[in-house]
C-alpha positions in Angstrom: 135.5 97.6 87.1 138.7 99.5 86.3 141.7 98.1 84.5 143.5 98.4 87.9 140.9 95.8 90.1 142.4 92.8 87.5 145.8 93.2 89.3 146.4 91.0 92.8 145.4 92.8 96.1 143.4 95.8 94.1 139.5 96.4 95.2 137.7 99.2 94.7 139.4 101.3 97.7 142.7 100.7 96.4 141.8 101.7 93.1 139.9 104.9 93.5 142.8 106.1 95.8 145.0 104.9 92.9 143.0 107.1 90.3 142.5 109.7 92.7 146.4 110.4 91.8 145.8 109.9 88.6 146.7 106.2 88.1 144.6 104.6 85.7 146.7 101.8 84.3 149.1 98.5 85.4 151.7 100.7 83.9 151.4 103.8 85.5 151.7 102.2 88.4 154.7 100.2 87.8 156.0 103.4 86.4 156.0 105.3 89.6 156.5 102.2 92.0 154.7 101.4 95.9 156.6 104.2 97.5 155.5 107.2 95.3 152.3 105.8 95.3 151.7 105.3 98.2 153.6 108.9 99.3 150.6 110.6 97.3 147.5 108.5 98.8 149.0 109.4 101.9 148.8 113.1 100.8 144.8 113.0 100.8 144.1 109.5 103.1 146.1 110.0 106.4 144.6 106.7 107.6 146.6 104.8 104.9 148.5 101.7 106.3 150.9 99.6 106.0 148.9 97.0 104.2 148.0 99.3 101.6 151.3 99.6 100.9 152.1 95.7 100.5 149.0 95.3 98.4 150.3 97.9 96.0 153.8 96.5 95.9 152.0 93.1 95.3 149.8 94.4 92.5 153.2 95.6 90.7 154.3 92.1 91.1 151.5 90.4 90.6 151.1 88.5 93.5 149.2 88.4 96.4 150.5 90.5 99.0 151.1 87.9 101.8 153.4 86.5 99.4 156.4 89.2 99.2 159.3 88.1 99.9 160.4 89.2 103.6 162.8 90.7 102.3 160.2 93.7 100.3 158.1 93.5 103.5 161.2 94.5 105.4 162.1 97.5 103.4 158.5 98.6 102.9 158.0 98.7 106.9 160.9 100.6 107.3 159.8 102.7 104.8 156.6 103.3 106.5 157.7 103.9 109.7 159.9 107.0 108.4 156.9 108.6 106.8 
């Protein structure tokens, strides 16, 4: 188990694609944020969805991704659905 599997929402899916871009650590991830993130897994896993993107947002938080405010889910769907 990788350093990244301690954070909320993070199993091993999540974090191979997370190393696959070379993330290896709480900070690296916080360091290039849910969007960018996300944009790269994208890049290699087409079938990446929208949950994937709230668990990674949670993880940065630290909570569990059914618990972002609606306000994050908002701007993450939107997000999303301009990819």
């Amino acid at each position: 188990m990788g350093e990244l599997m301690k954070l909320p929402n993070v199993g091993k899916v999540l974090e191979r694609n997370l190393n696959e871009i070379g993330i290896y650590t709480e900070n690296q991830l916080k360091e290039i944020g849910s969007k960018e993130a996300f944009i790269h897994i994208r890049g290699f896993d087409p079938g990446a969805c929208l949950h994937m993107l709230y668990g990674i947002q949670g993880a940065i938080e630290g909570i569990k991704d059914s618990c972002l405010s609606e306000y994050t889910k908002q701007n993450l769907k939107e997000f999303y659905k301009n990819l």
